[in-house]
BAFIKOL-153410 format. One line per 3 residues: number of its first residue (from 1); their letters; for each residue x, y, z of C-alpha. Coordinates in Angstrom, 2 decimals, decimal comma. Each point is the difference from the previous one (the first is absolute). Layout:
N
NUM = a = X Y Z  ...
END
This chain:
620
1 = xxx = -92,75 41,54 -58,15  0,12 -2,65 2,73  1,65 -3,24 -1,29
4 = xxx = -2,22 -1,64 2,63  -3,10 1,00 -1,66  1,05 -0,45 -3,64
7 = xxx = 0,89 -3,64 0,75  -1,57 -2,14 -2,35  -1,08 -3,48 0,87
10 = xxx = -0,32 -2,54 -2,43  -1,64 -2,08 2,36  -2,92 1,30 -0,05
13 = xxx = -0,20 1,74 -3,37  0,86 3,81 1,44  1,99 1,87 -1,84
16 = xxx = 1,24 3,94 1,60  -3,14 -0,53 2,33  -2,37 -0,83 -2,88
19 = xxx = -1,85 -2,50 -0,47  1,02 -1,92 -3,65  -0,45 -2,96 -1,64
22 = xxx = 1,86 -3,22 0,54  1,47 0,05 -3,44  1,28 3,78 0,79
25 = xxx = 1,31 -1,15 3,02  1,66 -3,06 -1,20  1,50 2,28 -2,51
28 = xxx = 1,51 2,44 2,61  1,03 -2,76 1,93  2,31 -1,24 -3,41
31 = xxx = 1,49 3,58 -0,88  1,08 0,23 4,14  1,41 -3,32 -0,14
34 = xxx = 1,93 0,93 -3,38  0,92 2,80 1,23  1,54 -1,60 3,35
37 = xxx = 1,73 -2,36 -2,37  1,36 2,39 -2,54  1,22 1,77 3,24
40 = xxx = 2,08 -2,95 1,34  1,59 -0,84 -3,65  0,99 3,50 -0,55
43 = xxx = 1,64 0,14 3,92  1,77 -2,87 -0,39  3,16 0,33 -1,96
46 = xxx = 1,06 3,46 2,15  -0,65 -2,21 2,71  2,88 -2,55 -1,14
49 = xxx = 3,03 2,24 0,27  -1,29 1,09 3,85  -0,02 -4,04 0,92
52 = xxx = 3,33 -0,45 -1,85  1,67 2,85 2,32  -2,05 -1,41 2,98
55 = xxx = 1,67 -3,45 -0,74  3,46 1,11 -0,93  -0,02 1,99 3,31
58 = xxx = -1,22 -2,55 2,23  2,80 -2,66 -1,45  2,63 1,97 0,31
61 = xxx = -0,28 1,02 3,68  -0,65 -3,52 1,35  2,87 -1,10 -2,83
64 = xxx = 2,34 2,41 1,51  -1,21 -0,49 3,61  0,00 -3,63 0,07
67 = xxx = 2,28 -1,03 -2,90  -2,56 -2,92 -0,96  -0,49 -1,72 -3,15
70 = xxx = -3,87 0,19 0,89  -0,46 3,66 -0,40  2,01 0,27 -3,00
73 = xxx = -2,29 -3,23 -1,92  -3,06 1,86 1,48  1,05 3,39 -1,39
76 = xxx = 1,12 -1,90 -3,29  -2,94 -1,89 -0,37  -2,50 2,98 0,67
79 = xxx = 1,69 1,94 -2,51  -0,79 -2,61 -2,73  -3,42 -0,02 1,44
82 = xxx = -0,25 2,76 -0,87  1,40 0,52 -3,43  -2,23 -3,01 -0,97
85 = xxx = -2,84 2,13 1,70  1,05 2,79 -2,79  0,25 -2,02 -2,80
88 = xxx = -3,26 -1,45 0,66  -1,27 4,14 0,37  1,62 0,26 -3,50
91 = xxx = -1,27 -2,95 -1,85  -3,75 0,85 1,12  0,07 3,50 -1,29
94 = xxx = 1,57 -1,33 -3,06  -3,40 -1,81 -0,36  -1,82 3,06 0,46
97 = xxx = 2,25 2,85 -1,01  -1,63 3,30 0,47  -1,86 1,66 -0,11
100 = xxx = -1,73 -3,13 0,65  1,79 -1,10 2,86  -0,82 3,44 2,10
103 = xxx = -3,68 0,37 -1,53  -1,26 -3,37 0,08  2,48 -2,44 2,75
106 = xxx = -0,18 -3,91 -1,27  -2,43 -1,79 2,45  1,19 -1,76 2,65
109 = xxx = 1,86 0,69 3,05  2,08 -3,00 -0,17  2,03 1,54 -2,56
112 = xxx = 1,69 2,58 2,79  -1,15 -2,22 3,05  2,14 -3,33 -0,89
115 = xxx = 3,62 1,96 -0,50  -1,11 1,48 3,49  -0,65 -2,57 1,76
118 = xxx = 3,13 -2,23 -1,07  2,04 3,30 0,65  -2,03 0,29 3,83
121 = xxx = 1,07 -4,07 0,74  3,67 1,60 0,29  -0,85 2,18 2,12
124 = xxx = -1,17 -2,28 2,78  3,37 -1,42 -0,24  1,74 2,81 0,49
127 = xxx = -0,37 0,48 3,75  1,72 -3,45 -0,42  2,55 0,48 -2,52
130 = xxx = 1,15 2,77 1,53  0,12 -0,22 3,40  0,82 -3,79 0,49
133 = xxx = -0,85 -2,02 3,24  2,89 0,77 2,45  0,86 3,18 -1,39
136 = xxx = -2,26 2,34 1,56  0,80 3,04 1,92  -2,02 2,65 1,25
139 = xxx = 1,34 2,50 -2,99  -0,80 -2,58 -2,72  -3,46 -0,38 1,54
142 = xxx = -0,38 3,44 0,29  0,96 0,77 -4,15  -1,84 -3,06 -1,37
145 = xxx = -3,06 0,97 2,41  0,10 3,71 -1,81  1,19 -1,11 -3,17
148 = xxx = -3,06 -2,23 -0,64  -2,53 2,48 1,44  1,58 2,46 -2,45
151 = xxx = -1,17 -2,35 -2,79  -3,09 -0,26 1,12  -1,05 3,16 0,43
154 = xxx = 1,83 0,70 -3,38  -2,27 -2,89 -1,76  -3,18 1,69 1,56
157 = xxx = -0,81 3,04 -2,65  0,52 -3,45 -2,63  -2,16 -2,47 1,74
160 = xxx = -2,47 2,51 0,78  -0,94 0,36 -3,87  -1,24 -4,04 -0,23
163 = xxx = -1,58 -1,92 2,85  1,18 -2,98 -0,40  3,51 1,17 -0,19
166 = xxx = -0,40 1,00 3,72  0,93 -3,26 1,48  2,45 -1,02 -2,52
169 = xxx = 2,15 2,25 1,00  -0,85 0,24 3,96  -0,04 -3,88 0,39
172 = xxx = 3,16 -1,08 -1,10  1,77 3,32 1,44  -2,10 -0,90 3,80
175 = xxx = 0,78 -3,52 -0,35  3,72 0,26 -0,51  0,11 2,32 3,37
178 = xxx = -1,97 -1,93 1,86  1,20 -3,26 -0,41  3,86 0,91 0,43
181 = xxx = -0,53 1,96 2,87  -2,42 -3,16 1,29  2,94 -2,55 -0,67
184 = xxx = 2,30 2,34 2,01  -1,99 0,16 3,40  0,64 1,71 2,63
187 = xxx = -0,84 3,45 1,15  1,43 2,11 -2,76  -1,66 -2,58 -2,85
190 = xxx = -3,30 -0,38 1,61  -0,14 3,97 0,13  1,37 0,08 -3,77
193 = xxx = -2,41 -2,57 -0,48  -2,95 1,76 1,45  1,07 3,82 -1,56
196 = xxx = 0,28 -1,40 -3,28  -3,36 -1,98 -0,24  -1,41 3,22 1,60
199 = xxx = 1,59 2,21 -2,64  -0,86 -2,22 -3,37  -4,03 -0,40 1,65
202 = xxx = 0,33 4,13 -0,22  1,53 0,40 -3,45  -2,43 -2,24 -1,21
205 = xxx = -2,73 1,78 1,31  1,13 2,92 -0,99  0,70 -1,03 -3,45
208 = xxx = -3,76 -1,36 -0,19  -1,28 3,58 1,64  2,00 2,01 -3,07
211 = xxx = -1,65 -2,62 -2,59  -3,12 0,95 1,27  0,97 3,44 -0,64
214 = xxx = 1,83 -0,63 -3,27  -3,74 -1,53 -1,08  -2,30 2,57 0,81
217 = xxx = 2,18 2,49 -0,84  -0,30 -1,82 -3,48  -2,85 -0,76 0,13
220 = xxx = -1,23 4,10 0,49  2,40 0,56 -2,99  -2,21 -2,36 -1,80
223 = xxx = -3,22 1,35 1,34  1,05 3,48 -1,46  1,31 -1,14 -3,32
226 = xxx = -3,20 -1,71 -0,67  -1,99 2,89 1,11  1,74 2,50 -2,09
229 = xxx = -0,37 -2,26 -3,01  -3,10 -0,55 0,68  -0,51 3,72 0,28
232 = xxx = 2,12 0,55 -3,24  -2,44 -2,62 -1,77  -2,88 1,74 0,88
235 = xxx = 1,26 3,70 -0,75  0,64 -1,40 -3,49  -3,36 -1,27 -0,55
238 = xxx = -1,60 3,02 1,52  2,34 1,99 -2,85  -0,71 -2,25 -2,55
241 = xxx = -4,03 0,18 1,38  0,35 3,72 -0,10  1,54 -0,21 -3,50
244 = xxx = -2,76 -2,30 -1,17  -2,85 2,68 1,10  1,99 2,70 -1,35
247 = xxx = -0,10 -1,71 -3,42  -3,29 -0,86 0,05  -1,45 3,83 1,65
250 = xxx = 2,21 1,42 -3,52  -1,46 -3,20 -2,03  -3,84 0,82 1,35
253 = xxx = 0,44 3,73 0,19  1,04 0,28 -3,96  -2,46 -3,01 -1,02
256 = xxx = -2,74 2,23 1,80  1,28 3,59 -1,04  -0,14 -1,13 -3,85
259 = xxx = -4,12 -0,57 0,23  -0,30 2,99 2,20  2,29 2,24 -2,26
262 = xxx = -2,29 -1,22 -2,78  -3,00 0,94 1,91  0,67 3,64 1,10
265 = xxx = 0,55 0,96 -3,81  -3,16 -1,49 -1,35  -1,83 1,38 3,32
268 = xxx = 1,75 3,63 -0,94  -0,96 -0,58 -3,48  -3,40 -1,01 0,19
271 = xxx = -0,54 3,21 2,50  1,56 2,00 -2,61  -2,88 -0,94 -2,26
274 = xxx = -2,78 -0,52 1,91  0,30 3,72 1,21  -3,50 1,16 -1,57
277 = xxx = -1,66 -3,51 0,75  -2,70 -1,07 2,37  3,09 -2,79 1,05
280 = xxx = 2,20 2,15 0,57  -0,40 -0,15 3,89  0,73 -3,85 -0,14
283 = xxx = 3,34 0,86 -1,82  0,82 2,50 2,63  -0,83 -2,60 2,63
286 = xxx = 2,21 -3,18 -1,97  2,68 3,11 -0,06  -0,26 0,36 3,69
289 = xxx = 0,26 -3,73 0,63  2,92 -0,40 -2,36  2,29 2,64 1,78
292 = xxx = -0,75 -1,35 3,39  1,38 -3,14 -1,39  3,29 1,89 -0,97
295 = xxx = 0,12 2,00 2,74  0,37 -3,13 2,28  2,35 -1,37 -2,69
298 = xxx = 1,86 2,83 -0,29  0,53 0,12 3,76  1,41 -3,81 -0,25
301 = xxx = 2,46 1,64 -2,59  1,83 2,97 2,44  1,17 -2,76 1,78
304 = xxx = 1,90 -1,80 -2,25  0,55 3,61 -1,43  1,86 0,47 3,10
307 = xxx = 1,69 -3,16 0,76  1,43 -0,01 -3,58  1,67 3,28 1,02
310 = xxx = -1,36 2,48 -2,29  -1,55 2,53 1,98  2,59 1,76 1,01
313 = xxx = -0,67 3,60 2,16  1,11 2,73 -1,06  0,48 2,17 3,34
316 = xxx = -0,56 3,79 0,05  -0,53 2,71 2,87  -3,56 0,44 0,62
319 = xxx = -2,20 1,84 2,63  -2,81 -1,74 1,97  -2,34 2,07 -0,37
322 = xxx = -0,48 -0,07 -3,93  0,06 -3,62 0,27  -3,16 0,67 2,51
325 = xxx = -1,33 2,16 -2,18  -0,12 -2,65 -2,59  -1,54 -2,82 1,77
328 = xxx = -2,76 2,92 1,14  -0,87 0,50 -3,44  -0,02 -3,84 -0,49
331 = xxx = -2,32 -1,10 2,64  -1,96 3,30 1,91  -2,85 -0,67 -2,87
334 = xxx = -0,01 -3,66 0,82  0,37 0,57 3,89  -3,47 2,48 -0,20
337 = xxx = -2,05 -2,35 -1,67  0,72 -2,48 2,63  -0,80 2,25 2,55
340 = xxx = 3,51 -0,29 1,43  2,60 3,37 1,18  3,62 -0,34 -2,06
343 = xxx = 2,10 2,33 2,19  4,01 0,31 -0,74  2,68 1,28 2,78
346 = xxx = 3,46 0,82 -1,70  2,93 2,21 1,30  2,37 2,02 -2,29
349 = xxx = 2,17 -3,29 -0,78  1,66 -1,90 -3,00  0,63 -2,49 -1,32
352 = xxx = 2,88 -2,28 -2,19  -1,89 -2,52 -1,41  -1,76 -1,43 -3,85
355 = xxx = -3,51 2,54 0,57  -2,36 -2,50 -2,83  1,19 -2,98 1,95
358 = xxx = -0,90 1,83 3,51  -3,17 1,04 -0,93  -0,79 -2,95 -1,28
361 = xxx = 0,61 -1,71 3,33  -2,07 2,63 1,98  -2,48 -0,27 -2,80
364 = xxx = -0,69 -3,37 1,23  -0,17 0,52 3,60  -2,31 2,53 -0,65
367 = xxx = -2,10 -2,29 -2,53  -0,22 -2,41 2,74  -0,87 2,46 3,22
370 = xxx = -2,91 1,27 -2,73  -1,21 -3,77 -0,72  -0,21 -1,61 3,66
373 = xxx = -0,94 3,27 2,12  -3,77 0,31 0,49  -0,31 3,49 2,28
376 = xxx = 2,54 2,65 1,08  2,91 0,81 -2,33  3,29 -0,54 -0,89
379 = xxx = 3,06 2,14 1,19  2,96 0,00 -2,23  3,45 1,29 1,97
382 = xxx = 3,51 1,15 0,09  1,95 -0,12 2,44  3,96 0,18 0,79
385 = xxx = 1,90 -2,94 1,75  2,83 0,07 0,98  2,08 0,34 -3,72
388 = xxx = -3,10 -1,40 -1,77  -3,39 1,01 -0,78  -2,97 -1,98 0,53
391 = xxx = -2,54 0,46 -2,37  -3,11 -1,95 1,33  -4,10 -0,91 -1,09
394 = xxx = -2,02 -0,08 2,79  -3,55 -0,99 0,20  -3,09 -0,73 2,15
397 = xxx = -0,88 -3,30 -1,80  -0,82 -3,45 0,77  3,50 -0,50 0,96
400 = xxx = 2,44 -3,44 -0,37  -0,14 -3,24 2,64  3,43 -0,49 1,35
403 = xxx = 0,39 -3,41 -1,65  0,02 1,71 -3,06  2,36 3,24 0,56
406 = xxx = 3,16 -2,60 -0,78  -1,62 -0,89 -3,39  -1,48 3,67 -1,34
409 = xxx = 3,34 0,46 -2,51  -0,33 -3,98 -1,12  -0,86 -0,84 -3,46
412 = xxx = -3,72 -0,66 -0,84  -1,18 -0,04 3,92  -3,20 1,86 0,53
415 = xxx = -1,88 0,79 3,43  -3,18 -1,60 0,12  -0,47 -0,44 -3,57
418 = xxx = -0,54 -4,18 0,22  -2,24 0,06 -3,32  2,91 1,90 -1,99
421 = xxx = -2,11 2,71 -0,93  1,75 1,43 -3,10  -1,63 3,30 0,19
424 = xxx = 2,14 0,48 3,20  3,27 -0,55 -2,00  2,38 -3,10 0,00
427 = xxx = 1,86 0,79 3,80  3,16 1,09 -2,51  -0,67 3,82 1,01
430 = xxx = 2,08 -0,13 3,18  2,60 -2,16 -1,75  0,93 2,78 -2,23
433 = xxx = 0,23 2,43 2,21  2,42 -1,97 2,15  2,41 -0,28 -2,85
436 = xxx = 0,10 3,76 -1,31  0,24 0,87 3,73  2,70 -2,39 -0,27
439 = xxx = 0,91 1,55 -2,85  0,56 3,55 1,40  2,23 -1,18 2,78
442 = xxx = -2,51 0,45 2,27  -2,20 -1,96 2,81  -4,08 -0,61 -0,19
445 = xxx = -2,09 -1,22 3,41  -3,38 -0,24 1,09  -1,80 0,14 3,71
448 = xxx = -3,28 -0,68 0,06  -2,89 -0,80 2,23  -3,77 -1,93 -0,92
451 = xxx = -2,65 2,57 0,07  2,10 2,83 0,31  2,25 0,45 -2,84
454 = xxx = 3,69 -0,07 -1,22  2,83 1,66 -1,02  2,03 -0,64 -3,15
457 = xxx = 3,73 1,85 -0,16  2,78 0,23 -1,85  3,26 1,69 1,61
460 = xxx = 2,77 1,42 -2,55  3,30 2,01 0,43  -0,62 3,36 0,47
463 = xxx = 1,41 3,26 -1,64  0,83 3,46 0,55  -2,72 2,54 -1,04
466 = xxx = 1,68 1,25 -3,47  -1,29 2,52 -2,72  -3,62 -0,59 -1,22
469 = xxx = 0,31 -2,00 -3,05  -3,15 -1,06 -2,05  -1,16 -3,56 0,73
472 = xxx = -0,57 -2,23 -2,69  -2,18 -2,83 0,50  -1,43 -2,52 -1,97
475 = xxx = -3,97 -0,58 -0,21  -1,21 -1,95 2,64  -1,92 -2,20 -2,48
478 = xxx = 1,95 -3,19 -1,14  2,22 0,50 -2,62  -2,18 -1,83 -2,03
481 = xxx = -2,64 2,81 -0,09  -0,87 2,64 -2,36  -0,06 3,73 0,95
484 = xxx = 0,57 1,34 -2,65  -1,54 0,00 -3,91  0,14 -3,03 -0,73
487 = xxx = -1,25 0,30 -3,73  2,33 2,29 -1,12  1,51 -0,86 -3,28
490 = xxx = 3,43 0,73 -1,74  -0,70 2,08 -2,77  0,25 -2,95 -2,51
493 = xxx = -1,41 -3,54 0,76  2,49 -2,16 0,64  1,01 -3,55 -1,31
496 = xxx = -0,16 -2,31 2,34  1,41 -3,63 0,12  -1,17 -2,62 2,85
499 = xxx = 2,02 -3,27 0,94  -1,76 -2,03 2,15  -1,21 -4,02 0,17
502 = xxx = -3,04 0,40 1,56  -2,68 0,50 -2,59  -2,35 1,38 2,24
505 = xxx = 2,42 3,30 1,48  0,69 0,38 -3,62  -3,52 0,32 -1,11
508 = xxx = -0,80 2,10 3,35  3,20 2,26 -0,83  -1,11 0,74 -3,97
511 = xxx = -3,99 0,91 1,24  1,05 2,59 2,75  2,68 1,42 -2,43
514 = xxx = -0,99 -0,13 -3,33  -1,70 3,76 0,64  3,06 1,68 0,47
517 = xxx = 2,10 -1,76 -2,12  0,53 0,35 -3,85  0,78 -3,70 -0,25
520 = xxx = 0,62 -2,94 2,74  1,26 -3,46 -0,60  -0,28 -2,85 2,02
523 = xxx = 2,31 -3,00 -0,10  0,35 -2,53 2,34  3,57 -1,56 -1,50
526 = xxx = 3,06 1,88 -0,23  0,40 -1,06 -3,75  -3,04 1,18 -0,72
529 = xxx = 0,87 3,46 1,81  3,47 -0,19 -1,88  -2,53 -0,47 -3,16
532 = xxx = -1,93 2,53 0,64  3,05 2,68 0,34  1,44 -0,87 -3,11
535 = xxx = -3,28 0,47 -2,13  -0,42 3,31 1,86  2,64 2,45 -1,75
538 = xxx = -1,91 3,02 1,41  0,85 -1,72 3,11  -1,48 0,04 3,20
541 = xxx = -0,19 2,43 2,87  0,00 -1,96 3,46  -0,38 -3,83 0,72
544 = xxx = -1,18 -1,38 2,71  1,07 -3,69 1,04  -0,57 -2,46 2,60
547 = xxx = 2,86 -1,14 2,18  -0,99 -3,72 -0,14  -0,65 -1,54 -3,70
550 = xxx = -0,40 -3,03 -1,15  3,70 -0,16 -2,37  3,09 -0,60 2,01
553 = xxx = 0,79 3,86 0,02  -1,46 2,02 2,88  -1,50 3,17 -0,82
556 = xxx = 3,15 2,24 0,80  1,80 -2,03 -2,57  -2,63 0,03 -2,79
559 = xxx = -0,40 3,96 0,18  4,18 -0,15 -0,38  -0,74 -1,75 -2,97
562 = xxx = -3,54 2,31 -1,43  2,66 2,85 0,30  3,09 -1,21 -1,92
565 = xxx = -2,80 -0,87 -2,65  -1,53 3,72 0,13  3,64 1,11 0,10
568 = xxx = -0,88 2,63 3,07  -0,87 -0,08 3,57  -3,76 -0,24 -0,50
571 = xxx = -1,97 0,85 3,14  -0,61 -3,52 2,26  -2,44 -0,52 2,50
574 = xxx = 0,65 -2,91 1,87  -3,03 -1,42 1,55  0,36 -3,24 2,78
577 = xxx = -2,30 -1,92 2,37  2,92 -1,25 1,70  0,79 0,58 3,75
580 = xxx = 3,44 -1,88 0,60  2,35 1,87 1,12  2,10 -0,82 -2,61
583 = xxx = -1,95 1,15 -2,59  -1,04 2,60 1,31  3,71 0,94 0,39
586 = xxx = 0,49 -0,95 -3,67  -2,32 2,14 -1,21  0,87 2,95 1,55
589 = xxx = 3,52 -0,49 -0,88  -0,62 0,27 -3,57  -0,71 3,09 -0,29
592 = xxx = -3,43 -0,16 -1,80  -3,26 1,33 1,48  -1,71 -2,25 2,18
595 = xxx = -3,28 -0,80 0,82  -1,47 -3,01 2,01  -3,36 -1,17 -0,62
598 = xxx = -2,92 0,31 0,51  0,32 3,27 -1,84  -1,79 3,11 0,38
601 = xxx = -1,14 0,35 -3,94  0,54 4,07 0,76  3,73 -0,45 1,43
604 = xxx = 0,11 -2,10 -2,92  -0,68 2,68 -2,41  1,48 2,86 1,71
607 = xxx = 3,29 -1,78 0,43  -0,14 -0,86 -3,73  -0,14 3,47 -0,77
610 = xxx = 2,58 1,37 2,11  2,30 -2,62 -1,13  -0,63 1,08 -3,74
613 = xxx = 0,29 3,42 0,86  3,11 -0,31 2,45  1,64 -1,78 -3,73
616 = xxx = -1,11 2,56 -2,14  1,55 2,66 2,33  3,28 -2,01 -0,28
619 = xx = 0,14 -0,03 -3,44  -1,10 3,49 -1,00
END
C-alpha cells in the first residue's frame, strides 16, 4: 500500500481516501494524536541514559582538555538535569501506573515537554561552559562542533515522535553554536557559525520530514485497525443475522410441518374411505396437493439433513453402466411422452463412491434436462479424465444466461421463475446436489448457453475395472415413498401409544391408524402417557412420540422414561418437524427411529410394522 495514498486528512474530513464524516474524522485525528503522544512518553526514559552518556562524555573531554571549572559545573549541572528529568518520568507514571500509563498516556504534553526544555536551556550553555572565550583551538572547535551534531542527530528519532518537541531541542542546541562561534569572529567562527546554523536548519527539517512519516504511518495503522474492526463488527452481525434466519427457517419449518403433518394423514385417511365414493376423486386430488406440499418441505429438510452431518456415504465399487441402466428405467417412459431421445454413452469403468447418493445427484440433473428441454434429447455420458471420471447430463434445452451460471448451486435461486412458481420447486434442487457432490469428494460444474442447452457434471476418482459385483441401489423415489405393501399387517394388531401436544396430529394419527391397530392411545402430556402405561399391564407394542412437547422433557427423554415404566425396550418412533442442525443431530444420535414431518401416513405404517417385527425377532 502507498503511505501517500492512505494519508488521511483531517482537514477535510478524508479518511484512507474516503470520504467520512467530520465527527469520524475528528475522531481519527484524536487516536493519531494519542498515539503520537503515547509514543513520546514511552521513548522518553531510554532516551535519558543516552543524554546522560552524551553529557558525561562531552564534560569530561573539555574537563580534561581545558582543566576548567566551567565544563565540570556544566557536566555537573546537566547531570542533575537530568536526574530531575527522571524523577519527574517516575512520578508521572506513578499517576498512571500501567497498564494505564502505556494504554491510555495522561493528556498533555507539558508533562514530558517542561523537564525537556529546562534540560535543553543547558545545553545552549554548553558551547559556553565548555569551551570558554580565549580558550579555543582548532581541535576544541573541531570536538564540540561534532560532539553537538552527534546530539542532534541522536535527539532526531525522539523529536521526530511530537512536533512541537522539534524546536525544543534544535533551538537551544543551534543557538548555543551559533552564538559562541558569532562572539568568536573571525574566519574559523564565522564558518563554525555558518556550518552549524546550516546543520541545526537540516536536522530540524529532517526531524519534521520523519514526523510526517511517523503520522501517516500511524495514521494507516489506524486506518486498518478501524477497518478490520469494522469488518469484525460486521462479520458478527452477519453470523448473528445468519443465526437469527437459521432459527427462525427451523422455528417456521416445524410450526408449518405440524399443520401439514396433520393434513397428509387426514388427506390419506379420508382417501382410504372414500374409495367406493362419487368424492373420492377430490380426496385423490387434496392427496396430491398435500404431498406436493411435503415434497417441497421435505426437500428444505436434506439440507439441514446434511449440514447436521447425518448423511454419511457409504462408498462401494460400482460400474457405470448399471447406474445408466437405472436412470434409463427411471426416465425413458417420461423422456417418450415428451417427445424427447434419452441416449447414455458409458465405457467399461468404475467407480469408488456412495451409489444412492450418486444417483440421486444424476437423478436430478436428469429431472432438470427433462423439465426445461422443449425438442431434441438429452445425452447422458462417461467419460475418463485424466484419474477421474466425468459423469455428465447434457441437454438441448432452453439453456442458462451467464449472469446466472455463478448462482445455479445457490440456495433458493431460480432462473426466470420471478412469480415463485411452486410447481417448479423451491431453487433447493441444485443446493443438494452441491453438497452430496461435496459429499463424495468430488467436483460438480455447469456450461451452458441460451437457446442451446447445458451441461451438468460431476467428476469423481476413478477405479480399476474389478470383478462384477451386484449393484445395490436404492429407489429413486424419496425415501419418503412407498413401494412396497404398505397395508401389510403383523399378524396381531398392535398396541399403540402416541405422545404428542398437538391435538390435531394426534387426532390425524388415531383416524389413519385405528384400522390396523388393535388399540391406539393418544396423549398429548407425558404424565398422561406415563398414565396410560401403567393402566396397560398387557402393555403396549410400539409408541410413537413427538420430539418437541409441551413438559420440560424432550421426546428422547420421555420415551427413556415410557420404557423404564414398561420395564423393556418398547419399539419408539421418533417423529420431528425440526430442521436445526442440532436436532437433527440429536435425534439421530439417539438411536430411535426417526421420521420428520410431514409424514407419509404409509411410511408411517410400514415403519411401525417393521419396528414391531424387527422386536419380536429380538426377543424370540
Amino acid at each position: 500500500m502507498s503511505t501517500q495514498g492512505s494519508t488521511s486528512s483531517v482537514a477535510d474530513g478524508t479518511i484512507a481516501g474516503t470520504d467520512a464524516p467530520p465527527g469520524i474524522a475528528d475522531s481519527h485525528a484524536q487516536l493519531v494524536r494519542e498515539r503520537l503522544l503515547r509514543r513520546m512518553f514511552v521513548m522518553g526514559p531510554p532516551t535519558v541514559l543516552t543524554a546522560l552518556a552524551a553529557a558525561i562524555a562531552m564534560a569530561a573531554v573539555f574537563f580534561w582538555m581545558t582543566r576548567g571549572i566551567g565544563a565540570l559545573t556544566w557536566g555537573i549541572a546537566t547531570c542533575a538535569l537530568l536526574g530531575l528529568r527522571l524523577l519527574f518520568m517516575r512520578w508521572n507514571a506513578r499517576l498512571y501506573p500501567e497498564p494505564e500509563f502505556t494504554l491510555r498516556q495522561p493528556d498533555g504534553a507539558w508533562r514530558f515537554m517542561l523537564p525537556l526544555g529546562t534540560y535543553m536551556a543547558m545545553w545552549t550553555l554548553a558551547p559556553w561552559a565548555l569551551m570558554p572565550p580565549g580558550t579555543e583551538s582548532p581541535s576544541r572547535i573541531l570536538i564540540l562542533l561534532l560532539g553537538m551534531f552527534a546530539v542532534l542527530m541522536g535527539s532526531v528519532p525522539v523529536i521526530a515522535t511530537w512536533r512541537a518537541m522539534v524546536p525544543v531541542v534544535t533551538v537551544p542546541l543551534t543557538l548555543g553554536v551559533v552564538t559562541r562561534f558569532a562572539w568568536m569572529g573571525g574566519t574559523d567562527g564565522w564558518f563554525a557559525c555558518v556550518v552549524g546554523l546550516l546543520f541545526g536548519g537540516s536536522m530540524a527539517r529532517y526531524a519534521l520530514s520523519q514526523h510526517q512519516l511517523i503520522r501517516r504511518s500511524l495514521s494507516d495503522q489506524i486506518d486498518k485497525e478501524l477497518l478490520s474492526e469494522q469488518l469484525m463488527r460486521q462479520s458478527f452481525e452477519l453470523q448473528r443475522l445468519n443465526r437469527e434466519r437459521s432459527r427462525f427457517f427451523a422455528s417456521a419449518s416445524h410450526d408449518l410441518r405440524q399443520p401439514v403433518h396433520a393434513l397428509a394423514l387426514f388427506s390419506r385417511s379420508l382417501e382410504r374411505d372414500l374409495a367406493e365414493h362419487p368424492l373420492a376423486p377430490v380426496a385423490g386430488r387434496v392427496v396430491q396437493a398435500t404431498d406436493a406440499v411435503s415434497g417441497l418441505l421435505n426437500a428444505m429438510l436434506d439440507i439441514s439433513k446434511i449440514d447436521a452431518g447425518t448423511v454419511v456415504p457409504r462408498p462401494t465399487e460400482i460400474a457405470v453402466d448399471p447406474l445408466f441402466l437405472r436412470l434409463a428405467q427411471l426416465f425413458e417412459p417420461r423422456a417418450q411422452q415428451a417427445g424427447l431421445s434419452l441416449r447414455f454413452h458409458t465405457a467399461p469403468e468404475w467407480l469408488q463412491t456412495d451409489p444412492d447418493l450418486l444417483l440421486r445427484v444424476l437423478t436430478n440433473f436428469v429431472d432438470n434436462a427433462l423439465k426445461y428441454t422443449r425438442s431434441g434429447g438429452i445425452l447422458v455420458s462417461a467419460r475418463p479424465r485424466g484419474d477421474r471420471l466425468r459423469l455428465a447430463v447434457w441437454d438441448t434445452g432452453l439453456g442458462i444466461a451467464p449472469e446466472h451460471l455463478p448462482h445455479v448451486f445457490d440456495e433458493f435461486y431460480q432462473v426466470d421463475n420471478p412469480q415463485r412458481d411452486v410447481a417448479r420447486g423451491l431453487g433447493i434442487g441444485l443446493a443438494i446436489v452441491k453438497r452430496l457432490v461435496d459429499l463424495l469428494s468430488g467436483e460438480i460444474g455447469v456450461r451452458s448457453q441460451q437457446d442451446r442447452g447445458s451441461v451438468f457434471w460431476v467428476d469423481l476418482p476413478r477405479r480399476p475395472p474389478a470383478a462384477p459385483a451386484p449393484l445395490a441401489l436404492a429407489p429413486a423415489a424419496a425415501p419418503d415413498t412407498a413401494s412396497a405393501d404398505t397395508t401389510e399387517t403383523p399378524l396381531v394388531p398392535p398396541r399403540v401409544l402416541l405422545l404428542d401436544d398437538e391435538q390435531p396430529v394426534g387426532e390425524a394419527v388415531r383416524m389413519w391408524l385405528a384400522p390396523y391397530c388393535e388399540r391406539i392411545e393418544i396423549t398429548s402430556r407425558l404424565a398422561d402417557a406415563c398414565a396410560q402405561v401403567r393402566a396397560t399391564p398387557e402393555g403396549f407394542d410400539a409408541f410413537i412420540v413427538d420430539f418437541r412437547l409441551a413438559d420440560p422433557q424432550d421426546g428422547i427423554q420421555a420415551t427413556a422414561e415410557l420404557r423404564q415404566l414398561a420395564g423393556r425396550r418398547v419399539p419408539t418412533i421418533l417423529v420431528t418437524g425440526d430442521t436445526d442442525p442440532e436436532r437433527v443431530r440429536a435425534a439421530y444420535a439417539s438411536g430411535l427411529v426417526v421420521m420428520f414431518k410431514p409424514v407419509q401416513p404409509e411410511v408411517l405404517l410400514r415403519t411401525l410394522h417393521q419396528i414391531i417385527r424387527s422386536e419380536a425377532r429380538e426377543r424370540a
